[in-house]
N, CA, C and O atoms as a DFTB+ gen file, in Angstrom:
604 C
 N C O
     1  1      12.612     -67.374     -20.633
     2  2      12.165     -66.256     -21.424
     3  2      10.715     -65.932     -21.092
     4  3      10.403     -64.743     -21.160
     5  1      10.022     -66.589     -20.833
     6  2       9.101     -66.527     -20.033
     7  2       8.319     -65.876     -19.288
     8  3       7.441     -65.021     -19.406
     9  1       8.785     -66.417     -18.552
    10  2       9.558     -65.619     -17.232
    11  2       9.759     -64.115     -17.582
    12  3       9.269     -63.205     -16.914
    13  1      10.232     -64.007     -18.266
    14  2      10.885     -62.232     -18.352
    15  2       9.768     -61.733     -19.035
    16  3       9.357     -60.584     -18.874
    17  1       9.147     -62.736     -19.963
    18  2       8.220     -61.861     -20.645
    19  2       6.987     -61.182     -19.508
    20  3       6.572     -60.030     -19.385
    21  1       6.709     -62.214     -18.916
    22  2       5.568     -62.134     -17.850
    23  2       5.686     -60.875     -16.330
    24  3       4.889     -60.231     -15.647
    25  1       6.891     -61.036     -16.392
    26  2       8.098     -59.810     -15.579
    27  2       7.386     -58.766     -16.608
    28  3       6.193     -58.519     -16.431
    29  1       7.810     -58.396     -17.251
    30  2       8.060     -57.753     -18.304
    31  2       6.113     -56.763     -18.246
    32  3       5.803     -55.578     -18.120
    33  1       5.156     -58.269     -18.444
    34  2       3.723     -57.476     -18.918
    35  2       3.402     -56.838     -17.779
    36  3       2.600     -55.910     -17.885
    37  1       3.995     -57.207     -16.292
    38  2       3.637     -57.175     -14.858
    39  2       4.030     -55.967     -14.683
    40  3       3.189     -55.190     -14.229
    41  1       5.226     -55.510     -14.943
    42  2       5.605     -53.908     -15.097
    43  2       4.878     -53.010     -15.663
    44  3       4.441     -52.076     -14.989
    45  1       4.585     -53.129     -17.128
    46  2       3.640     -52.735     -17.777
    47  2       2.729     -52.093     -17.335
    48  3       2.370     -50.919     -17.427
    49  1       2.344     -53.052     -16.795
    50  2       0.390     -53.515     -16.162
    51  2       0.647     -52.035     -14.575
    52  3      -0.116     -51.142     -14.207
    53  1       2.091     -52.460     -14.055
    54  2       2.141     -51.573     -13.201
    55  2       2.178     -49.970     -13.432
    56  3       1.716     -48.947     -12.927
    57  1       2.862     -50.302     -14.313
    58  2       3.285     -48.742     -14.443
    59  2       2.114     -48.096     -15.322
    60  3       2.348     -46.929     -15.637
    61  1       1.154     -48.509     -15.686
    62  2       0.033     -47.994     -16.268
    63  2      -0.822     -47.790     -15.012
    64  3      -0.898     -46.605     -14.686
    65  1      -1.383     -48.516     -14.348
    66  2      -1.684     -48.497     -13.122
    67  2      -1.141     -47.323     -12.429
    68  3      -1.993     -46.484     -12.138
    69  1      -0.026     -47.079     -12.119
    70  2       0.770     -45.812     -11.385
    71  2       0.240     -44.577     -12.216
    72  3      -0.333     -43.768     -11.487
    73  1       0.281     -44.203     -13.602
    74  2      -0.019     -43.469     -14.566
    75  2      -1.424     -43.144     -14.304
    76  3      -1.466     -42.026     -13.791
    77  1      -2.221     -43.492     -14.398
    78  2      -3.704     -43.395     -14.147
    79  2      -4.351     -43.314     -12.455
    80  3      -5.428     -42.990     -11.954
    81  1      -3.478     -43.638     -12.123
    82  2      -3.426     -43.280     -10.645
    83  2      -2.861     -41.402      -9.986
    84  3      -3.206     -40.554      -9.163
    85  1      -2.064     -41.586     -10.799
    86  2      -0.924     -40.131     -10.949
    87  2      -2.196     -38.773     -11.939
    88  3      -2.483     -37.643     -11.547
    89  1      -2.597     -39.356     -13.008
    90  2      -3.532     -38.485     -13.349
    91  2      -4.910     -38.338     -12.461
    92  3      -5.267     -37.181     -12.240
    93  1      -5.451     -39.054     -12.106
    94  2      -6.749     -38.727     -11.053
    95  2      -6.200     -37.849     -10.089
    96  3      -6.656     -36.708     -10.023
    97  1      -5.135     -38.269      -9.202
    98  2      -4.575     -37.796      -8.330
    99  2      -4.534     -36.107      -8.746
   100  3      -4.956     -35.139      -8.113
   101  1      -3.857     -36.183     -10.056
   102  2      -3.205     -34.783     -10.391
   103  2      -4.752     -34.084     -11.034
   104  3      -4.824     -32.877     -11.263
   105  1      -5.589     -34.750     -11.204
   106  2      -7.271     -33.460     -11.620
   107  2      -7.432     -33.510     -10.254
   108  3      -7.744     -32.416      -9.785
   109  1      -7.312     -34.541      -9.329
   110  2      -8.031     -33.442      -8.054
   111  2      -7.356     -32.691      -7.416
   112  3      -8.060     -32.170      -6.551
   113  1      -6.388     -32.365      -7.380
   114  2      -5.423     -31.564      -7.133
   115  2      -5.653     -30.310      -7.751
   116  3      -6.120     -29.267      -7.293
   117  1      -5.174     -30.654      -9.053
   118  2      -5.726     -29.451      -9.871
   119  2      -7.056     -28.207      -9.390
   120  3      -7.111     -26.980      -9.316
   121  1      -7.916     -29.259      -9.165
   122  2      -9.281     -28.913      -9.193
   123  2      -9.204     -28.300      -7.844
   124  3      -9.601     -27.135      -7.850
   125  1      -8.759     -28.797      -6.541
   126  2      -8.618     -28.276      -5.338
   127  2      -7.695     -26.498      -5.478
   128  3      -7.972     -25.429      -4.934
   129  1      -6.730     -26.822      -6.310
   130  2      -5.696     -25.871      -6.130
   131  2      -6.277     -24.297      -6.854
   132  3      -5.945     -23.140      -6.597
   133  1      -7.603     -25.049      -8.175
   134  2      -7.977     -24.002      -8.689
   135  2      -8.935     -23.047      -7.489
   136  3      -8.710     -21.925      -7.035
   137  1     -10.279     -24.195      -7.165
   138  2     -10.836     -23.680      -6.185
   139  2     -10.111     -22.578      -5.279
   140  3     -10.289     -21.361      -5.220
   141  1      -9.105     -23.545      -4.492
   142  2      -8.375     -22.454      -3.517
   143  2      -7.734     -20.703      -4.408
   144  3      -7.835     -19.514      -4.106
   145  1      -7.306     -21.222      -5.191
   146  2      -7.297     -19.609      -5.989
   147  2      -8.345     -18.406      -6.328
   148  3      -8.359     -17.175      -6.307
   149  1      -9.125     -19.377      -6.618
   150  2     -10.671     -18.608      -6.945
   151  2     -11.128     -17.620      -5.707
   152  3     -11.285     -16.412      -5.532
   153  1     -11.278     -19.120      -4.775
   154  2     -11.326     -18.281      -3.070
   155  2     -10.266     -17.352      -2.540
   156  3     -10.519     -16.573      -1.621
   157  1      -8.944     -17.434      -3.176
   158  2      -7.881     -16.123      -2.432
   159  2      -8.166     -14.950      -3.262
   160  3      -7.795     -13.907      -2.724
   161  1      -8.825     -14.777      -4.645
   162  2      -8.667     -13.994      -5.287
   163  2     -10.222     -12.986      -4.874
   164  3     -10.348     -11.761      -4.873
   165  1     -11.456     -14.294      -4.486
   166  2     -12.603     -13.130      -3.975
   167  2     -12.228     -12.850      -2.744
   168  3     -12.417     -11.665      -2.470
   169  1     -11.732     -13.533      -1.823
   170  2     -11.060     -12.623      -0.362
   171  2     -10.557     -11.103      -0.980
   172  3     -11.052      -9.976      -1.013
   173  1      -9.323     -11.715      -1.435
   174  2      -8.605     -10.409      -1.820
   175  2      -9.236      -9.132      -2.046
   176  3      -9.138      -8.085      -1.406
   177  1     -10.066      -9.486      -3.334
   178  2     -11.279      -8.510      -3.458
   179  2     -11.707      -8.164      -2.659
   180  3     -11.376      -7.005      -2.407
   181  1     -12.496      -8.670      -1.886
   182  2     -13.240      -8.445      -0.717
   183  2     -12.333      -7.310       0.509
   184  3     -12.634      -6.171       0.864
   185  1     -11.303      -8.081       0.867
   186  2     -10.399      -7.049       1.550
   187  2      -9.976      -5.576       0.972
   188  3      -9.713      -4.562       1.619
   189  1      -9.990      -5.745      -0.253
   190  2      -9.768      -4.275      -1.131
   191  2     -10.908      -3.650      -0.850
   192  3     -10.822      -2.430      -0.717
   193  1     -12.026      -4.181      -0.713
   194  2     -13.272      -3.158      -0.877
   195  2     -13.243      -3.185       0.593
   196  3     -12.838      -2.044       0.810
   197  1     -13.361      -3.583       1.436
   198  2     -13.008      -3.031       3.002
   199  2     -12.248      -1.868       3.209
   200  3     -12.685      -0.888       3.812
   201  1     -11.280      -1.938       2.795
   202  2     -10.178      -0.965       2.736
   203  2     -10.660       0.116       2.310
   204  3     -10.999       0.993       3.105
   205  1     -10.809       0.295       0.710
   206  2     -11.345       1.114       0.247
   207  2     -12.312       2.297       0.846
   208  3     -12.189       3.517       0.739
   209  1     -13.358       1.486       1.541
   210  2     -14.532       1.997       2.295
   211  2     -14.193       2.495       3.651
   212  3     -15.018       3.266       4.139
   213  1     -13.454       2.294       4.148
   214  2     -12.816       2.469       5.475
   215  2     -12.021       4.097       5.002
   216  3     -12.409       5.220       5.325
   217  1     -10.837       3.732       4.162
   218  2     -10.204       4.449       3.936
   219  2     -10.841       6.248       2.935
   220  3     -10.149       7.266       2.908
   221  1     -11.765       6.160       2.492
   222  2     -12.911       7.253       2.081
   223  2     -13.449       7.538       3.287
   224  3     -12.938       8.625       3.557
   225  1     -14.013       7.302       3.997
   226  2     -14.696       7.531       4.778
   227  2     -13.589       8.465       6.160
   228  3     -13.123       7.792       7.079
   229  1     -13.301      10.101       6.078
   230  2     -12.503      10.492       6.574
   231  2     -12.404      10.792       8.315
   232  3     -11.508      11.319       8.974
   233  1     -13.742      10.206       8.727
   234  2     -13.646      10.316      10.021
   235  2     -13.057       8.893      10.739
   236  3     -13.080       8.924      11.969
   237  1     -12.490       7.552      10.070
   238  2     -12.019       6.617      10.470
   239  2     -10.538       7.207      10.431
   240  3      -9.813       7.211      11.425
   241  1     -10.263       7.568       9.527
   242  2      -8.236       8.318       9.090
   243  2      -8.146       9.499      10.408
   244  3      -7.070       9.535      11.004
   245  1      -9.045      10.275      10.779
   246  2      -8.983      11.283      11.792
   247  2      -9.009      10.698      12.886
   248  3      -8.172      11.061      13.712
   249  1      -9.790       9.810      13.190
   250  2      -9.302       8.927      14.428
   251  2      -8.094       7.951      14.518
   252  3      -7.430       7.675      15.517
   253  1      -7.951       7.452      13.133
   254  2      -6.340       6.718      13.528
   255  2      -5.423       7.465      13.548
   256  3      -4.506       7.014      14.234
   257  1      -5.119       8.889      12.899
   258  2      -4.592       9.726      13.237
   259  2      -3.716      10.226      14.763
   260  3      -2.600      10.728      14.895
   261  1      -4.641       9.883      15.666
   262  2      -4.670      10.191      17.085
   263  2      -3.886       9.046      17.820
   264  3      -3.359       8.948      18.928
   265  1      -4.001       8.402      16.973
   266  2      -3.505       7.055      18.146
   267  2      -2.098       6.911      17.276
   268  3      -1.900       6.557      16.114
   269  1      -1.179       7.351      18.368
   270  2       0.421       7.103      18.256
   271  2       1.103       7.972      16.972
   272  3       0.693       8.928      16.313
   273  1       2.086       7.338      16.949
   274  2       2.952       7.786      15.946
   275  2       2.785       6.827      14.494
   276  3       2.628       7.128      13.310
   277  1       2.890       5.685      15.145
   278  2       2.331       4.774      13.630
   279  2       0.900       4.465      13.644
   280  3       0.512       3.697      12.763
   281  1       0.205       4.831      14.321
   282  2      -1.295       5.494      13.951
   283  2      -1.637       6.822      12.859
   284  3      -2.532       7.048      12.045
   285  1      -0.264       7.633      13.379
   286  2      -0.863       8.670      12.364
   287  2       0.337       8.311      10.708
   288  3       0.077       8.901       9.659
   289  1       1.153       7.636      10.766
   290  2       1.614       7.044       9.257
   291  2       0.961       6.368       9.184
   292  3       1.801       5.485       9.014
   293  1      -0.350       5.614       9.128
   294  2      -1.068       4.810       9.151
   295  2      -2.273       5.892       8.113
   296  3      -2.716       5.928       6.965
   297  1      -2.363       6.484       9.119
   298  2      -3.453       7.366       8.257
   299  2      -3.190       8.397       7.465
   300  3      -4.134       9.075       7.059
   301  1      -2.066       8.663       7.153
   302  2      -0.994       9.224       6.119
   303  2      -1.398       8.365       5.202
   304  3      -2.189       8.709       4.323
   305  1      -1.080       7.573       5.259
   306  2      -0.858       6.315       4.088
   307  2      -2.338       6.292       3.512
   308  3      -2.534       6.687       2.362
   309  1      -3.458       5.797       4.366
   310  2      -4.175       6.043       3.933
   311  2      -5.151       7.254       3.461
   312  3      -6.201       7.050       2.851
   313  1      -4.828       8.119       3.704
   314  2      -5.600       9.695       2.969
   315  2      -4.850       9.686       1.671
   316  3      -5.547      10.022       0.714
   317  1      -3.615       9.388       1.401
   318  2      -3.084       9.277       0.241
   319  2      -3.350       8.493      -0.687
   320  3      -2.818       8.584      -1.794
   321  1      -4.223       7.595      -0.369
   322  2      -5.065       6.763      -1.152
   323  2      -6.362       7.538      -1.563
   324  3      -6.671       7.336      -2.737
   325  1      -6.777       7.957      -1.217
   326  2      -8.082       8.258      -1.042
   327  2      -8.267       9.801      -0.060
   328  3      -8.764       9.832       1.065
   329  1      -7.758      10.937      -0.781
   330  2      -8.240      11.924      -0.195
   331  2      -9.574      12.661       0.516
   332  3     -10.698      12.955       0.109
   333  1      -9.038      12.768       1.469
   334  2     -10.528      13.303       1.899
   335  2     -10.033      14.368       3.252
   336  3      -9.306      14.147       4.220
   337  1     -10.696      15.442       2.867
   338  2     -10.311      16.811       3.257
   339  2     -10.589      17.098       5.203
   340  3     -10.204      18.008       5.938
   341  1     -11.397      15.878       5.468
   342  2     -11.551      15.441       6.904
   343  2     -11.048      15.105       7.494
   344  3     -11.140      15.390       8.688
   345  1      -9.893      13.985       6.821
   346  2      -9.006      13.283       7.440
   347  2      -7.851      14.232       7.623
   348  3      -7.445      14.575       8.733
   349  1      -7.259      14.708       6.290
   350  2      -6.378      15.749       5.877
   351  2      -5.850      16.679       6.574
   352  3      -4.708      17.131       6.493
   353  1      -7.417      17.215       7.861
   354  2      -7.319      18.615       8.632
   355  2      -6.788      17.773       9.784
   356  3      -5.870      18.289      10.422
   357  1      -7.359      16.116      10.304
   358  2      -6.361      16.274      11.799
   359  2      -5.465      15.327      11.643
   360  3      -5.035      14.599      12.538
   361  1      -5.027      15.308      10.000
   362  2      -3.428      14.712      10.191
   363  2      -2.745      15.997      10.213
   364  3      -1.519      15.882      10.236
   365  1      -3.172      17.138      10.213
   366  2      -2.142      18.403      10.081
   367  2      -2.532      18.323      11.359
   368  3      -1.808      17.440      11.820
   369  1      -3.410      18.803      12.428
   370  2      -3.560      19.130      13.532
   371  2      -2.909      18.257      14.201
   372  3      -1.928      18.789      14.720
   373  1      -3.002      17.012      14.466
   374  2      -2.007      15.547      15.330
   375  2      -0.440      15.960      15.044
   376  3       0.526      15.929      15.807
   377  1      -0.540      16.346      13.708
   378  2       1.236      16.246      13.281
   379  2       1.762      17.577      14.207
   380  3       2.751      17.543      14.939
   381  1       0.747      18.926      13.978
   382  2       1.381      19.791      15.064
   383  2       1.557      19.992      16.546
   384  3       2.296      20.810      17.094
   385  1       0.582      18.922      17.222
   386  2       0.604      18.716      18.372
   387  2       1.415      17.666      18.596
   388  3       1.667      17.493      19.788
   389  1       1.959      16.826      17.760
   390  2       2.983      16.350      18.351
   391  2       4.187      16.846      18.452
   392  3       4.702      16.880      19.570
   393  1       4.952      17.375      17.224
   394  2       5.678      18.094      17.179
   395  2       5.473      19.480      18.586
   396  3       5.995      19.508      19.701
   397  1       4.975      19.998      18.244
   398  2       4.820      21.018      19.478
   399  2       5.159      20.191      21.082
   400  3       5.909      20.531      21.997
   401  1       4.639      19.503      20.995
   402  2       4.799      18.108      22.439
   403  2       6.111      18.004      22.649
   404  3       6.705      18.384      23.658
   405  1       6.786      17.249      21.258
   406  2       8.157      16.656      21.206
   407  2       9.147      17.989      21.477
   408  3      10.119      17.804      22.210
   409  1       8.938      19.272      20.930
   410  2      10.154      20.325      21.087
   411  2       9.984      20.650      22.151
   412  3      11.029      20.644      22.801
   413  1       8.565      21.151      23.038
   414  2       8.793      21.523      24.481
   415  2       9.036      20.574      25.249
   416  3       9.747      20.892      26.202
   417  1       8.679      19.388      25.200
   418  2       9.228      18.129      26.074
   419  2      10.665      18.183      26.589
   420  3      10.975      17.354      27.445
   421  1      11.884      19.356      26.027
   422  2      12.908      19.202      26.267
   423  2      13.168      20.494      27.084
   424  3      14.262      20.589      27.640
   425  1      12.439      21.303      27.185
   426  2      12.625      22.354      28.392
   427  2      12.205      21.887      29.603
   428  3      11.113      21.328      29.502
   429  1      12.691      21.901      30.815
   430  2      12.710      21.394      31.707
   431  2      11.385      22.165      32.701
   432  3      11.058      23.349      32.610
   433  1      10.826      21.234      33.546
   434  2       9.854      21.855      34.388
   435  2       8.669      22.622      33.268
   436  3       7.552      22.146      33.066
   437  1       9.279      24.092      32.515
   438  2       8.284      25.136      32.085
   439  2       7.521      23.930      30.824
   440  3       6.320      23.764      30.612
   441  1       8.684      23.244      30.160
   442  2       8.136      22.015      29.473
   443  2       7.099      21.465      29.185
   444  3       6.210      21.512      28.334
   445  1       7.660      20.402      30.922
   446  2       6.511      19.503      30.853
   447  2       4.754      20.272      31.299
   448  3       3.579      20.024      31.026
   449  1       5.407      21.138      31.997
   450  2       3.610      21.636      32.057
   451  2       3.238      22.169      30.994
   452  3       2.035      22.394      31.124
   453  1       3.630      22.542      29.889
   454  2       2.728      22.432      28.856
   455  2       2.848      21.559      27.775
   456  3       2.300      21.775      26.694
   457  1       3.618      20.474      28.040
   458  2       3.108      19.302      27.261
   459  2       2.053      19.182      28.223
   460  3       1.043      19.106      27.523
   461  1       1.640      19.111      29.648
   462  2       0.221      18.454      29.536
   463  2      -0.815      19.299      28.603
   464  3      -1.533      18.853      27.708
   465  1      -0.732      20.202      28.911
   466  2      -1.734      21.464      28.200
   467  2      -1.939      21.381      26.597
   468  3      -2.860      21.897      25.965
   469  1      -0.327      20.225      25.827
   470  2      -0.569      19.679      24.643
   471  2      -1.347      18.313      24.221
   472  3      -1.736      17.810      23.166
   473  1      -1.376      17.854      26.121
   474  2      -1.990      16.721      25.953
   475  2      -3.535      16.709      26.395
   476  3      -4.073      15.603      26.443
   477  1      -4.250      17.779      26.704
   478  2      -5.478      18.567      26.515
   479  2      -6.054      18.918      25.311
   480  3      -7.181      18.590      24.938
   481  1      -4.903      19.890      24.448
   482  2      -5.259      20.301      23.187
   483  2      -5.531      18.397      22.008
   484  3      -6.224      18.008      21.068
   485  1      -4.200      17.718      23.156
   486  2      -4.858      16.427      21.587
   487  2      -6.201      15.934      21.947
   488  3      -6.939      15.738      20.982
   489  1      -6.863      15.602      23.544
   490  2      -8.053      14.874      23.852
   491  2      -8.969      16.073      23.335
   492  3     -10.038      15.653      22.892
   493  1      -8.823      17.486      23.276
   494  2      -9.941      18.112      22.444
   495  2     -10.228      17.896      20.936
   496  3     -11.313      17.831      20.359
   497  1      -8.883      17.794      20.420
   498  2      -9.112      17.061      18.902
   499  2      -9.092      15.991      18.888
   500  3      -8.912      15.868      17.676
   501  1      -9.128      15.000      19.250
   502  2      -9.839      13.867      19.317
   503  2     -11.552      13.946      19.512
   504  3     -12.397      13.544      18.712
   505  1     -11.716      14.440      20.518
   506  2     -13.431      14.767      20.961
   507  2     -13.696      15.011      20.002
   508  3     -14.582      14.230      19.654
   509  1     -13.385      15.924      18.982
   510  2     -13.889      17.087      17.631
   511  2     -13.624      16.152      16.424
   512  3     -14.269      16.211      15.377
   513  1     -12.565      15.242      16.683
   514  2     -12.610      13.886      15.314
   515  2     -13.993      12.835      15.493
   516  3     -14.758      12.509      14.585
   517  1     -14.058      12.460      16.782
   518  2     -14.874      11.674      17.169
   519  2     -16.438      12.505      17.052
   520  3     -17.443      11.869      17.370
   521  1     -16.497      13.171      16.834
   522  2     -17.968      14.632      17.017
   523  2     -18.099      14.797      15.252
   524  3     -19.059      15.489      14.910
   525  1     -17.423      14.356      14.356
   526  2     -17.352      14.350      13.060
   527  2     -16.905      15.625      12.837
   528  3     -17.016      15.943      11.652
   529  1     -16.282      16.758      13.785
   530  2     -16.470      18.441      13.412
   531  2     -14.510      18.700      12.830
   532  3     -13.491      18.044      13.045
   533  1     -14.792      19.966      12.060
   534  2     -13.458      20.039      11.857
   535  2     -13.230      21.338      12.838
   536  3     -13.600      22.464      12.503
   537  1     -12.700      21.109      13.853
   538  2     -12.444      21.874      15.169
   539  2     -11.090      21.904      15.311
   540  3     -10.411      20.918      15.601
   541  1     -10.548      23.340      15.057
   542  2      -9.283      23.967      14.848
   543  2      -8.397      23.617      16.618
   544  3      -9.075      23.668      17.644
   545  1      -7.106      23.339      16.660
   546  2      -6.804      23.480      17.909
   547  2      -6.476      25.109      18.530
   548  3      -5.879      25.982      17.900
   549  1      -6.917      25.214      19.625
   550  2      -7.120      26.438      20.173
   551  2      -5.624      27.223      19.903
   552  3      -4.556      26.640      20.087
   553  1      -5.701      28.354      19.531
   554  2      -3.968      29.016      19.404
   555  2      -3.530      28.761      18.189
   556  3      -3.363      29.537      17.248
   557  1      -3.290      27.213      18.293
   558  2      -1.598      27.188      17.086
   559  2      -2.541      26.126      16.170
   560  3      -1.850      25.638      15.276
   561  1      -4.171      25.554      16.149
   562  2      -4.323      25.002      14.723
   563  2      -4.489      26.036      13.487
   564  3      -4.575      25.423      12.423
   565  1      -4.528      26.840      13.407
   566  2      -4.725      27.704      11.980
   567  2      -3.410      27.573      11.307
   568  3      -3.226      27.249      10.133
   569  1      -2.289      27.943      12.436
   570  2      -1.536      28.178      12.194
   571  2      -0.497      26.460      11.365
   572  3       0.205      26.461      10.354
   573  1      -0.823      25.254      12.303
   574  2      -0.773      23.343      11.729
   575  2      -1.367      23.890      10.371
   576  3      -0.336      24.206       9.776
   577  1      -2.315      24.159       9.613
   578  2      -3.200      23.875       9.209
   579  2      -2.235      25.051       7.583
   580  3      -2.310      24.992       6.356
   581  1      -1.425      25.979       8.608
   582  2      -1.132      26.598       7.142
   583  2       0.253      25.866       6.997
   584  3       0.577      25.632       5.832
   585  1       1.044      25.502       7.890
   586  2       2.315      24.989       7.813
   587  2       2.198      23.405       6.973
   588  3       2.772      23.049       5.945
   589  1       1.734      23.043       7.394
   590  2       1.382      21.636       6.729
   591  2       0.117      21.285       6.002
   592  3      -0.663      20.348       6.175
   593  1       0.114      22.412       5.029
   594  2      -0.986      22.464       3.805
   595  2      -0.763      20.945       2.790
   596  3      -1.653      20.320       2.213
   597  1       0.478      20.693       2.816
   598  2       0.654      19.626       1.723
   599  2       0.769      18.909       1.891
   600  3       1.523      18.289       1.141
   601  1       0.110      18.142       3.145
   602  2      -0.620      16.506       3.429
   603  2      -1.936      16.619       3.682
   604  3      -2.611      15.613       3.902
């Protein structure tokens, strides 16, 4: 009986031991896991206000605009956050020069020579995004500009 009792305090003794071991363990943990939250939550912040500032600022949206097709849903997305009447003019202008690009692209020969002549009109609006100016495309921007008033 002894014996068992002494078994018995040895468990005890252990499993209190494990317990107090298990709580230190579990505050620094705690304490690590809070930290790390604290730090994802001022990143986060931090990345919002990047964004933010990027995305106001309408001559960054007029240049992503230009680059590709998910360049300019890119900067869709963002003017819709944050309007700004800079960005606004060469997501209409990009959207009509592509389109204009994409429908003559399918006439043969008379076509392609004036998709290059569309691919002139985009490096001039680009120059004129990059120049901070709101510079109409020659011919058919007035015309982008009334068709796609509501982006």
């Amino acid at each position: 009986m002894t014996d068992n009792k002494n078994l018995g305090d040895d468990l005890n003794e252990m499993l209190d031991d494990t317990q107090k071991t298990s709580d230190t363990f579990s505050d620094k943990t705690g304490r690590r896991a809070d930290a790390f939250n604290e730090d994802a939550k001022r990143t986060a912040h931090e990345f919002e206000a990047d964004v933010n500032a990027i995305s106001k600022d309408g001559k960054n949206i007029a240049l992503i605009a230009h680059l590709t097709l998910i360049g300019w849903i890119v900067a869709l997305v963002m003017n819709n956050n944050t309007k700004s009447e800079f960005g606004s003019f060469y997501i209409r202008q990009v959207l009509g020069l592509g389109l204009c690009g994409l429908v003559l692209s399918f006439i043969p020969v008379f076509g392609w020579i004036v998709s290059l002549g569309i691919l002139v009109l985009w490096i001039m609006s680009l120059v004129g995004a990059l120049a901070g100016e709101k510079k109409l495309t020659p011919v058919l921007g007035a015309y982008f500009q009334d068709w796609f008033k509501s982006l």
